[in-house]
C-alpha positions as CSV (number, residue, x, y, z in Angstrom):
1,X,56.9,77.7,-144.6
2,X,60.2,78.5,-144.1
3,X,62.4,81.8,-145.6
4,X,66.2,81.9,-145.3
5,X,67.5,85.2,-145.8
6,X,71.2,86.4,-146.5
7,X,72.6,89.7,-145.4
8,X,71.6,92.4,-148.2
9,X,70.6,95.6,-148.6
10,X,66.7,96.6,-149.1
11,X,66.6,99.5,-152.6
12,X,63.9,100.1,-154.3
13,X,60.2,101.9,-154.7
14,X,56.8,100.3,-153.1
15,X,53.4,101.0,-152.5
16,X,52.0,100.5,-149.0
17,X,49.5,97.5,-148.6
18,X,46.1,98.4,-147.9
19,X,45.4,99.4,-143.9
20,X,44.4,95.8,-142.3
21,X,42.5,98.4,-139.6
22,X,40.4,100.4,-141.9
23,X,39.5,98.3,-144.2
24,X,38.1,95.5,-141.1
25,X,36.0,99.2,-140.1
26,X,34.9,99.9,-143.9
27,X,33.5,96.7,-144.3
28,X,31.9,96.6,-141.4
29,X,30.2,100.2,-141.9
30,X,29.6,99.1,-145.6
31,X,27.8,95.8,-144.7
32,X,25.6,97.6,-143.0
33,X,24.7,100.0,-146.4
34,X,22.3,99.1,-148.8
35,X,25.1,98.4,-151.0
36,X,28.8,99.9,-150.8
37,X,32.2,99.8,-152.5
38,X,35.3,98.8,-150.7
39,X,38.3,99.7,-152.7
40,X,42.0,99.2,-152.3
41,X,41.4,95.7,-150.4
42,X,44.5,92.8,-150.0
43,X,42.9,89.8,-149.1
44,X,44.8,89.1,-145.8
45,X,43.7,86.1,-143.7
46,X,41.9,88.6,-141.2
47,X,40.5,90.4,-143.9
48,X,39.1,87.0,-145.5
49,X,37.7,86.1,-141.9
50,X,35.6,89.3,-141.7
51,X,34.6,88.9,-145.2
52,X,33.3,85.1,-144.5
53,X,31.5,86.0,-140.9
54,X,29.9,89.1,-142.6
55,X,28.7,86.8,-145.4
56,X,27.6,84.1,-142.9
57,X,25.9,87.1,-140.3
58,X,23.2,87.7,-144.2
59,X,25.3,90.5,-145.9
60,X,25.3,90.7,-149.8
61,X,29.7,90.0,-150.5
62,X,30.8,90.5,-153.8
63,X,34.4,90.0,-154.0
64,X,36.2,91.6,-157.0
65,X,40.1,91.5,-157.8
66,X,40.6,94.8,-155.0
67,X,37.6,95.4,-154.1
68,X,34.2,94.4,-152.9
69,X,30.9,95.0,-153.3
70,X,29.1,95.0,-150.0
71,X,26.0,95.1,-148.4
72,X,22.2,93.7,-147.1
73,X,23.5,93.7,-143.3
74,X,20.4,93.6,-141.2
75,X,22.0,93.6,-137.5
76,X,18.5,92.6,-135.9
77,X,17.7,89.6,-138.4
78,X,21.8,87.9,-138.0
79,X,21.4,84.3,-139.5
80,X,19.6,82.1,-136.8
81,X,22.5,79.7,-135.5
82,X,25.1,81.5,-137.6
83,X,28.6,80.3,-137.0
84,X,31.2,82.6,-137.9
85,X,34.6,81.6,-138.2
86,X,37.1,84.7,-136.9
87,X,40.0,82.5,-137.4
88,X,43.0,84.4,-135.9
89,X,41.6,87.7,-136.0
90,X,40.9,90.1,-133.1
91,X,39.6,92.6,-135.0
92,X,36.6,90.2,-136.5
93,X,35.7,89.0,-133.2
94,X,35.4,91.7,-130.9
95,X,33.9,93.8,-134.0
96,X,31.4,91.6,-134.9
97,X,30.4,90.1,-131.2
98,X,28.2,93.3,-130.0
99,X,26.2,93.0,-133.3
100,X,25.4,89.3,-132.5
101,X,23.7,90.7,-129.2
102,X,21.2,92.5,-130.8
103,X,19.7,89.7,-132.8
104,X,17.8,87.4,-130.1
105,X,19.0,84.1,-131.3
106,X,21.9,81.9,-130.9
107,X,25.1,83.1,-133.0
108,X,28.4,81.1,-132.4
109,X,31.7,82.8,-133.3
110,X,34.7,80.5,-134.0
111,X,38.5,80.8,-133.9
112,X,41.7,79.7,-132.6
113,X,42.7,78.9,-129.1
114,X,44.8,81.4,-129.0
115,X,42.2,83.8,-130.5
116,X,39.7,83.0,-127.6
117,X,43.1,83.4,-124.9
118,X,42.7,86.9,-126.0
119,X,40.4,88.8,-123.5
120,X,36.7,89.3,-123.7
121,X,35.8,89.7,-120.0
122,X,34.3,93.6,-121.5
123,X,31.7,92.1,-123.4
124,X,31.2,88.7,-121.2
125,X,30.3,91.9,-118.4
126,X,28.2,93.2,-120.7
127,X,26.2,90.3,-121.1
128,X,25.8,89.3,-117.8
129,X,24.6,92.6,-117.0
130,X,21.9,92.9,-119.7
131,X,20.9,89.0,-119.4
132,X,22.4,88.2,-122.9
133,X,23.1,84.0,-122.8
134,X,27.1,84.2,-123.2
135,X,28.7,80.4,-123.0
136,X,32.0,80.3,-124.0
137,X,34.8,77.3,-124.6
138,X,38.7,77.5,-125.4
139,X,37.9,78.3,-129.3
140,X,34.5,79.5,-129.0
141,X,31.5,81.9,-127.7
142,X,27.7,81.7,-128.4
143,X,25.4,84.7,-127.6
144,X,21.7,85.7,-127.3
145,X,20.1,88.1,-126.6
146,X,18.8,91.8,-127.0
147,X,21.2,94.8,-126.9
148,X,19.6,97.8,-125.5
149,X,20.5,101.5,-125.7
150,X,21.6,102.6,-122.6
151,X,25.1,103.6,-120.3
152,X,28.3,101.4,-120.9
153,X,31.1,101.7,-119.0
154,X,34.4,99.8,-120.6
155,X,38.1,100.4,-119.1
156,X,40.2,102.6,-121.4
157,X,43.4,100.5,-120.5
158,X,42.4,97.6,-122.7
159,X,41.8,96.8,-126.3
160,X,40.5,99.9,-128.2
161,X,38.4,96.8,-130.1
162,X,35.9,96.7,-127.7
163,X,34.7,100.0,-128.2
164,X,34.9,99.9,-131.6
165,X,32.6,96.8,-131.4
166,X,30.1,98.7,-129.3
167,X,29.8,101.7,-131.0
168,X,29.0,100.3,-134.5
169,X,26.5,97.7,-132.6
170,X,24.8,101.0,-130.6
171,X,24.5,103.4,-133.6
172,X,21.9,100.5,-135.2
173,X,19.9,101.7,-131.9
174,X,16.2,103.9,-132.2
175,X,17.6,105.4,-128.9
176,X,20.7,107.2,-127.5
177,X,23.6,105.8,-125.4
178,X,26.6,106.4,-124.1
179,X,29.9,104.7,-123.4
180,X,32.0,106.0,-120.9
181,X,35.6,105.1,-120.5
182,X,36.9,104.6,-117.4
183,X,41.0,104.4,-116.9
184,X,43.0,105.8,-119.2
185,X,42.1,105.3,-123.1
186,X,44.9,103.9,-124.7
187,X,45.3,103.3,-128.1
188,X,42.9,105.9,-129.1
189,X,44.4,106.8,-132.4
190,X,42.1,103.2,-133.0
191,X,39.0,105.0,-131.5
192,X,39.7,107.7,-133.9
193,X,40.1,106.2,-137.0
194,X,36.3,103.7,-135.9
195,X,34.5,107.4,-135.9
196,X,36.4,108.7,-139.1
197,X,35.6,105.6,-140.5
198,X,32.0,106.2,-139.8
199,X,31.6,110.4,-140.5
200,X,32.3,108.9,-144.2
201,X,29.3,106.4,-144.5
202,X,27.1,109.3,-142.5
203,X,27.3,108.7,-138.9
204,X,27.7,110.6,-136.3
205,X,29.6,109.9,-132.9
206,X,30.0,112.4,-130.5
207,X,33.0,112.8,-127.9
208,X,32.1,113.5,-124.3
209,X,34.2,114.6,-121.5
210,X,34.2,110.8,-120.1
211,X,33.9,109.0,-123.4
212,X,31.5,108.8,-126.4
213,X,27.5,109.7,-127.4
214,X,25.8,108.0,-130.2
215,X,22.7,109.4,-130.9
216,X,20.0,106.8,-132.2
217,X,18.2,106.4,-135.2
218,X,20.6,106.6,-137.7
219,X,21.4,105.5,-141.1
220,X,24.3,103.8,-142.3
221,X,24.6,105.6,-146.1
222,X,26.2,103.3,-149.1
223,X,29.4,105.0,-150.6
224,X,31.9,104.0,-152.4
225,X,35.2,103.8,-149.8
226,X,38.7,103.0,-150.5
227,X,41.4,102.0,-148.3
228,X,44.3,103.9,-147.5
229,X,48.1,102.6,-147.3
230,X,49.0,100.9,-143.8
231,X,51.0,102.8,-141.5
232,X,51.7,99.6,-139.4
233,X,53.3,97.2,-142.3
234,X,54.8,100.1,-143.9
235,X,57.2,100.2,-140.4
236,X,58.9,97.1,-141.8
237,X,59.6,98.3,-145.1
238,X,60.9,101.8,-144.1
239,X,62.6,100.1,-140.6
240,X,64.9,98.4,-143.6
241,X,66.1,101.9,-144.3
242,X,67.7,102.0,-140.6
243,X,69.6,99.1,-141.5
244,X,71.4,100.6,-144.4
245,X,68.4,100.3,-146.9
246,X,67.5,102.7,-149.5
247,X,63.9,102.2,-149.2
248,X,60.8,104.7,-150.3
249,X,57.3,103.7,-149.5
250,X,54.3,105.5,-151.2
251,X,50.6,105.8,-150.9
252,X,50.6,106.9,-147.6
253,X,48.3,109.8,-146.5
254,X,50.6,112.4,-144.8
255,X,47.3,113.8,-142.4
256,X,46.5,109.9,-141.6
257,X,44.7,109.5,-138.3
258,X,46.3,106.1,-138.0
259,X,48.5,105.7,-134.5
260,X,51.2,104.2,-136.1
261,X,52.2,106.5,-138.2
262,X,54.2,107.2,-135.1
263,X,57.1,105.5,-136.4
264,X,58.7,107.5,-138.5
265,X,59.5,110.2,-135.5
266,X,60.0,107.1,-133.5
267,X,63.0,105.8,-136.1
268,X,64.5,109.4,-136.3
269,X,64.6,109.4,-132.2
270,X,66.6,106.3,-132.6
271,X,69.1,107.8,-134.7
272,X,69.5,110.7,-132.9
273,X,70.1,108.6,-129.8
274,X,67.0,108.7,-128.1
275,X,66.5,105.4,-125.6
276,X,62.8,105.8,-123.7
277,X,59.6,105.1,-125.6
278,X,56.3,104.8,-124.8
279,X,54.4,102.3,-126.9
280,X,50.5,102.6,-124.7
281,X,48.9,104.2,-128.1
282,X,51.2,102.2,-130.6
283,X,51.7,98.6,-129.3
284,X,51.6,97.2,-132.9
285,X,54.8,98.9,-133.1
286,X,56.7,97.0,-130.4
287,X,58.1,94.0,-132.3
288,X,59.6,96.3,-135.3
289,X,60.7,99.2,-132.7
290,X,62.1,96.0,-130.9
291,X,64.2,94.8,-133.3
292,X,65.2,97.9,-134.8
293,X,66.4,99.0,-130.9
294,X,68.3,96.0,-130.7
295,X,70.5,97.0,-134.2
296,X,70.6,100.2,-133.1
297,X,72.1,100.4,-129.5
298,X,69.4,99.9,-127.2
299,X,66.1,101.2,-126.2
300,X,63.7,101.3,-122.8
301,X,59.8,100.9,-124.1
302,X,57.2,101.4,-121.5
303,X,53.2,100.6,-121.9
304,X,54.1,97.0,-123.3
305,X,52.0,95.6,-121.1
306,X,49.1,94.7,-123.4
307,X,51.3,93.0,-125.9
308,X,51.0,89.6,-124.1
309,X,47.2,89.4,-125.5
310,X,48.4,90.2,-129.1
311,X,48.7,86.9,-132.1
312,X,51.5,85.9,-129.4
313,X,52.9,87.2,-126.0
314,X,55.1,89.7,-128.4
315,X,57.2,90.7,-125.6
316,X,58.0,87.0,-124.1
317,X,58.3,85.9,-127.8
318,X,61.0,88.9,-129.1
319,X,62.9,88.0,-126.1
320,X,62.9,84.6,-127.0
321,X,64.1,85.4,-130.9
322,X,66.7,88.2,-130.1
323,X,68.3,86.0,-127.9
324,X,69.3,84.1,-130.4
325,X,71.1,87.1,-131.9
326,X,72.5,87.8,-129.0
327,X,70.3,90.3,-127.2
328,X,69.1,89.8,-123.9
329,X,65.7,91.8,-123.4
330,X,64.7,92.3,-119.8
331,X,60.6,92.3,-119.6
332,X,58.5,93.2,-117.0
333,X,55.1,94.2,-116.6
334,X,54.8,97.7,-118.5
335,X,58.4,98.1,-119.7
336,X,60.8,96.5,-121.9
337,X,64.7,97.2,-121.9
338,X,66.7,96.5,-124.9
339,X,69.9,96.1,-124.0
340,X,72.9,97.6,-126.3
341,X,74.9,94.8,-127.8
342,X,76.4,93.3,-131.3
343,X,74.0,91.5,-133.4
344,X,75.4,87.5,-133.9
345,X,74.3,85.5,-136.3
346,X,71.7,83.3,-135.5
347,X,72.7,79.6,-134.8
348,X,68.8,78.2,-134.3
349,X,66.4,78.7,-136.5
350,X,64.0,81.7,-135.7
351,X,60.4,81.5,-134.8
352,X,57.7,83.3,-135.5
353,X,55.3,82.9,-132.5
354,X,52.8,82.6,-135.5
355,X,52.0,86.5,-135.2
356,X,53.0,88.2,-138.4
357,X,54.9,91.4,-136.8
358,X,57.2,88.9,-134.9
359,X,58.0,87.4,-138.6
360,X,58.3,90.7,-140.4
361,X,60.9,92.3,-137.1
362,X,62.8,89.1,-137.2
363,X,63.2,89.5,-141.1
364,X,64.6,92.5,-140.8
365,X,67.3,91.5,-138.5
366,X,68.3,88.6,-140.7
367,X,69.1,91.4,-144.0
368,X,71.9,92.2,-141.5
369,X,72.7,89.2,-139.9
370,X,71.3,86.4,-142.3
371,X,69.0,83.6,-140.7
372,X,66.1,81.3,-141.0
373,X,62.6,81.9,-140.4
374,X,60.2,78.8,-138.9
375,X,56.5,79.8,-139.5
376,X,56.9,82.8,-141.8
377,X,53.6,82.2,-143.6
378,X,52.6,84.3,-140.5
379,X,52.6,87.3,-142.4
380,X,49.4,85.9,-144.4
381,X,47.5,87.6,-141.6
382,X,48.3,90.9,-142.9
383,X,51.0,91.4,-145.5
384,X,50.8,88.4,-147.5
385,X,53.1,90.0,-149.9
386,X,55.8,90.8,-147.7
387,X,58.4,88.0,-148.6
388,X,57.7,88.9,-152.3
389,X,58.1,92.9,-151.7
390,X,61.7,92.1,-149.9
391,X,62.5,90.3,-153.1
392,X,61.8,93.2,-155.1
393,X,63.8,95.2,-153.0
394,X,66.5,93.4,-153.5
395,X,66.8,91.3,-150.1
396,X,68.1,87.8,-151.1
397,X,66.0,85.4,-149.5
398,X,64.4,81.8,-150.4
399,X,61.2,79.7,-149.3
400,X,61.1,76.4,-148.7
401,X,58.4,74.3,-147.1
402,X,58.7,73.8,-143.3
């Protein structure tokens, strides 16, 4: 799919799409329940690949217009030769792989190359150290094996996912363990929101000075959960307020845990001129900050160096694209330069890298420049309604098959 947009300016009311991050963590916690209630669910492609491997891995899923009914998990009796297909999403894979370790039979998990281009060396360790079978191919890994309780040690400076992973696999433990972080913990607004997550359906996970405890034996309770608004896609909507939008996003909790709530101080810096930002706890950030840098004089953005594992090398890719408006980023390894400059008109067609934030950032450039968008269906990942919210707000665009 293609969308061609026209300069305009965004007005208008929205709510805030469901948070893609919690609601992968409620599902997982309420899978786990005798029988729970997720509430305020968008049925994103990442959120339909959790849903699918959960319902593959034995759990009851009942899927109702925004909501679903959820439940039956057994983590030590996983289908026998399950295969689960993660599709494109992290978050299913390195959240449900841990759990396939505890089972003691073969479980395949599925994707995309570009999926399985993403690290897993933490768990792959993990395996290797605790004789767990782990063969893995360019769109594939099979496990098997038996997870024990026990001391982990995973690098903080790495995807927050793993931990996540491990934590809801150890907590279905009779004994104790502990994962201690080694490096520094970035992104540990993530970490945060996994044990909030899990305090609501009744467990408890205890902060050490070197990482977390999870005491064994303990029961996953069934509740009825609903989803808060997403800090992350709500940066697009309110970024089109930089850009001479009279935008107003609602159903977003004001004492959220979630990192990327971060924005909004982040936009007002901009405004008031500030150029150095540090992205290490708020990388999902990078490609509207990026964009929004570029319209706004310029910006330095250091810990950028994980965003070459994201849906695409983010950095590499929003070079690419804001060239073509006439911005020269300089990458390197942790820090990205936005240089000050005029926004141009694109004369190429833009790409999306298909990775749904480098779709939504480019969109927002185009309300002020005009432009076309190759691979914008990208935003099914998270935000399948984004096109459709920027027509309520006014934006004039149109879609058109690629």
């Amino acid at each position: 799919m293609k969308v061609s947009i026209i300069p305009s300016k965004a007005v208008g009311t929205v709510k805030a799409p469901p948070s893609k991050s919690i609601a992968h963590r409620a599902l997982l916690a309420g899978a786990l329940t005798d029988g729970s209630e997720i509430g305020n669910i968008a049925y994103s492609k990442d959120i339909e690949a959790t849903l699918l491997c959960l319902s593959e891995m034995g759990a009851s899923v009942k899927r109702q217009e925004n909501s679903v009914l959820i439940g039956g998990l057994e983590p030590y009796n996983v289908t026998n030769n399950a295969v689960l297909p993660c599709n494109e999403s992290g978050s299913t894979l390195r959240f449900l792989l841990p759990i396939c370790m505890l089972c003691g039979h073969p479980v395949t998990l599925k994707g995309t190359k570009r999926l399985f281009e993403r690290p897993l060396t933490v768990y792959e360790n993990i395996a290797k150290e605790h004789n767990i079978f782990w063969q893995q191919g360019e769109d594939y890994v099979t496990v098997c094996g038996n997870l024990k309780s026990g001391r982990y040690t995973v690098p903080g400076n790495i995807s927050s996912q793993f931990i996540t992973g491990l934590l809801y696999a150890l907590l279905t433990l009779k004994e104790d363990s502990e994962i201690v972080i080694t490096k520094r913990l970035e992104s540990a607004s993530y970490i945060n929101l996994t044990i909030s997550t899990l305090q609501e359906f009744g467990i408890t996970i205890k902060h050490t000075p070197t990482g977390f405890y999870v005491p064994g034996g303990q029961k996953v309770s069934a509740r009825h959960y609903t989803v808060e608004g997403d800090y992350s896609n709500a940066a697009f909507l309110e970024g089109l307020n930089l850009l001479g939008g009279n935008v107003k996003v609602e159903g977003l909790l004001e004492d959220s845990l979630q990192g990327d709530r971060a924005y909004r101080q982040m936009f007002s810096q901009l405004l008031s001129g500030k150029r150095e930002f540090d992205l290490s706890d708020c990388p999902d950030l990078a490609p509207v900050m990026f964009a929004l840098a570029a319209a706004k004089g310029g910006a330095n953005f250091t810990g950028t160096a994980r965003l070459r594992f994201k849906e695409s090398d983010r950095a590499a890719a929003m070079a690419e694209e804001l060239q073509k408006f006439g911005i020269k980023l300089i990458v390197k390894d942790n820090l990205v330069t936005v240089p000050a400059g005029v926004l141009m008109p694109p004369c190429t067609p833009l790409n999306s890298h298909n990775d749904h934030r480098i779709a939504m950032a480019l969109a927002l450039l185009c309300t002020v420049t005009g432009g076309t968008i190759c691979g914008a269906m990208a935003v099914n990942k998270s935000f399948p309604d984004f096109f459709d919210t920027l027509k309520y707000l006014k934006i004039g665009l149109t879609t058109h098959d690629s």
